[in-house]
N, C-alpha and C positions, 0 to 999 in steps of 0.2 A: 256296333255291338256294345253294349255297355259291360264295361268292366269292375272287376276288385280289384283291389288291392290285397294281395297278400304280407302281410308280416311275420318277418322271425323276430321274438323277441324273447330275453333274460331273464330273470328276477333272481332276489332272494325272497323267496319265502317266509322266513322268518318276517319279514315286514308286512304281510298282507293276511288275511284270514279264505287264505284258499285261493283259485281264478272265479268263480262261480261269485255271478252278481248277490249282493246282500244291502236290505233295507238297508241298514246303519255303518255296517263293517267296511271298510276299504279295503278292496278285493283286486287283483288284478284287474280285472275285468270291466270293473267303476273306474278305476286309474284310468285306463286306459280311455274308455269310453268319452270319460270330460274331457282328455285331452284333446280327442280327436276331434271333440263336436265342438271344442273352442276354434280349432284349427279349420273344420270343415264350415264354420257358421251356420251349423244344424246339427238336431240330434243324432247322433250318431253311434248304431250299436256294434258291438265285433261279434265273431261266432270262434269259439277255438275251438283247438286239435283235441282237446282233453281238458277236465276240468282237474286240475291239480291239489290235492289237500290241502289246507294250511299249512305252511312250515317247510311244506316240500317245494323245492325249486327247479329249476327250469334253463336248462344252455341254450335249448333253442325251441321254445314254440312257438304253437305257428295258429295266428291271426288273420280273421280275412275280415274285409269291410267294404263299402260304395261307396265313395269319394261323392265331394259334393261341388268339389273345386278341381280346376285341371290342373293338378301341381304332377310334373315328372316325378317318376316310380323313386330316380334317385334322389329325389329330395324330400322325402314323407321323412327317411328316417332320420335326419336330421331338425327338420322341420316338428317331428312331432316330442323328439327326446327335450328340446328346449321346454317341455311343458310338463315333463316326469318328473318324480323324485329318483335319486340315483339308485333306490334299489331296483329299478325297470329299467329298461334299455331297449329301444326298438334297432336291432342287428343291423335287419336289411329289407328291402319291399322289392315286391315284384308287382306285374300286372298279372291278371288269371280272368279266366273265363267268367260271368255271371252264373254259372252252373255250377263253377268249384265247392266242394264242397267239404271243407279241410278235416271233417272227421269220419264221413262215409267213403272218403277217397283215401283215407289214409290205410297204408297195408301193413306196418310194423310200427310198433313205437320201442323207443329205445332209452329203460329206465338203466340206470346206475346209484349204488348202493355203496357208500361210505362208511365203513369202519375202522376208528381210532386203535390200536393195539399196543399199549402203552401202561407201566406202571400207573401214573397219574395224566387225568386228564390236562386239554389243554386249554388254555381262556380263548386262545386264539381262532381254533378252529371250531371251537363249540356251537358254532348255530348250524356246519356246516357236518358233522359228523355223531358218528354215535359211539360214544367212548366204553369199550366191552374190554375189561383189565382179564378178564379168563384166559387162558390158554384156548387156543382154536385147531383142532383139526383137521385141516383143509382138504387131507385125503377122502375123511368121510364126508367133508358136508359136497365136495367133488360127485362122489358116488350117488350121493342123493339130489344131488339137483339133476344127473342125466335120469335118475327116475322121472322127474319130471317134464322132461322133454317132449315135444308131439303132440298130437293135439288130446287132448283129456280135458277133465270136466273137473274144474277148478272150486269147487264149491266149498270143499273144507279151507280154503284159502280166500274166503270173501267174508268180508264183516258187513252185518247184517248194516240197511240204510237205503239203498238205492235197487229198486225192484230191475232186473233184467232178463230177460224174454229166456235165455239157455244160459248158462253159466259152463260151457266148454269154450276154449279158449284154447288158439296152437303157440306154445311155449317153443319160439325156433332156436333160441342160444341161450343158455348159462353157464356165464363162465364166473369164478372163481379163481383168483389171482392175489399174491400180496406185491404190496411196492411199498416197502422200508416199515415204517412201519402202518401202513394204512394196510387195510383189507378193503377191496375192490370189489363188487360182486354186479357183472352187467346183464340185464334181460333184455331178451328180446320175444315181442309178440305181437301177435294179428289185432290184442285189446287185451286190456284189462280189467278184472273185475273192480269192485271198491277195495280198497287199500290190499291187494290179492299181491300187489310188489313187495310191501311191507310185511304181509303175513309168511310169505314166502322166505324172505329173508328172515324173522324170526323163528320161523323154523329152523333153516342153516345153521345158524347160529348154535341152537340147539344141540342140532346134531353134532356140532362141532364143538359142544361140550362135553355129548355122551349122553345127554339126556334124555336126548331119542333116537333111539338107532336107524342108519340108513337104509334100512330094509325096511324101516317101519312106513315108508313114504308110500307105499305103494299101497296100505294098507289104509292111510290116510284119505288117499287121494277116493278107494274103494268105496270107503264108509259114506263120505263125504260129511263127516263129522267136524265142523269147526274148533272145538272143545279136546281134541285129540292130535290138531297140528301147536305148531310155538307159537306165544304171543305176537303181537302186531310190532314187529321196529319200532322205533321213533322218528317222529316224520324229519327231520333235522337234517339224516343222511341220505336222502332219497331227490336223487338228480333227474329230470327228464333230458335225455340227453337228445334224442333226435324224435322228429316223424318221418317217416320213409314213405311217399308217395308212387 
């Protein structure tokens, strides 16, 4: 039976113009791609989990590919890292079926949302966070993200771009946490719309300024008016943290 290769692989963001291949840009995706088809001595294309915005980054997605040479599972990821630039990093590989199909088969993805909570921003964490000096909330924006919860029709929360068949989507975790001074904010869902992580969290945000109250989510979510939830985050603080197969 012929198989894939699967990979989990890193990035930052910040270094690349998205995962989604592009004529000129250096995308994850072109990254990856030359390396592999240096590696495999033929073209060689990958299919991910999610295409990931510019700027936004990545603990662990997940790649699959046909190998063109018989190298063991455990030596791609070493084998293929010699040919990245250090902002990419191939984790780990596995074998998988010919059939895998790492975004129809994925059942949860699991983003995470960093905010800085700090009089002045920092140099250090800046590609990595979204520095919000307001006071936050966190009882309210708490309340308004369980509005969100279950499956509902995400539509005020999608920035127009990418045409999709329904725009309901089941939101199974939102949690809302601080640790020192970051604000943590993780999702969990069956898919996500385009930047619908991002709009989500600037809504919270929001509300955890007072600027829209958490009752008012319910009312957002009804309309499905984009123009009536919070601005879109900044893509800087936005982790893809897992795919849950």
């Amino acid at each position: 039976m012929l198989m894939q290769i699967r990979l989990t692989v890193a990035y930052d963001g910040g270094a690349f113009y998205g995962f989604q291949r592009q004529r000129e840009e250096p995308t994850v995706q072109s990254v990856l791609e030359a390396a592999l088809s240096e590696l495999n001595r033929a073209p060689t294309e990958v299919r991910g989990a999610g295409r990931t915005d510019s700027g936004v980054h990545a603990r662990e997605q997940v790649v699959c590919f046909f190998p063109s040479l018989p190298i063991p599972e455990e030596r791609w990821p070493f084998a293929v890292n010699q040919r990245l630039p250090a902002e990419l990093v191939v984790r780990k590989a596995d074998e998988v079926s010919d059939h895998f199909d790492p975004v129809r088969q994925a059942k949860w993805k699991h983003y995470r949302y960093v905010i800085l909570q700090d009089r002045v921003p920092s140099p250090f964490t800046r590609r990595f966070v979204w520095h919000v000096r307001d006071h936050l909330d966190l009882c309210e924006m708490r309340k308004a993200g369980k509005r969100m919860l279950g499956a509902q029709d995400f539509a005020a929360f999608q920035v127009a771009g990418r045409p999709v068949r329904h725009t309901v989507r089941n939101l199974r975790l939102l949690w809302v946490r601080r640790k020192g001074k970051y604000l943590l904010i993780d999702l969990v869902a069956d898919g996500f719309l385009y930047k619908m992580a991002r709009s989500i969290v600037g809504t919270l945000v929001e509300v955890g300024r007072g600027a829209i109250l958490e009752t008012d989510v319910q009312r957002i979510l009804r309309e499905k008016d984009r123009s009536r939830a919070g601005p879109t985050a900044p893509a800087q603080g936005l982790f893809l943290m897992r795919v849950h197969y």
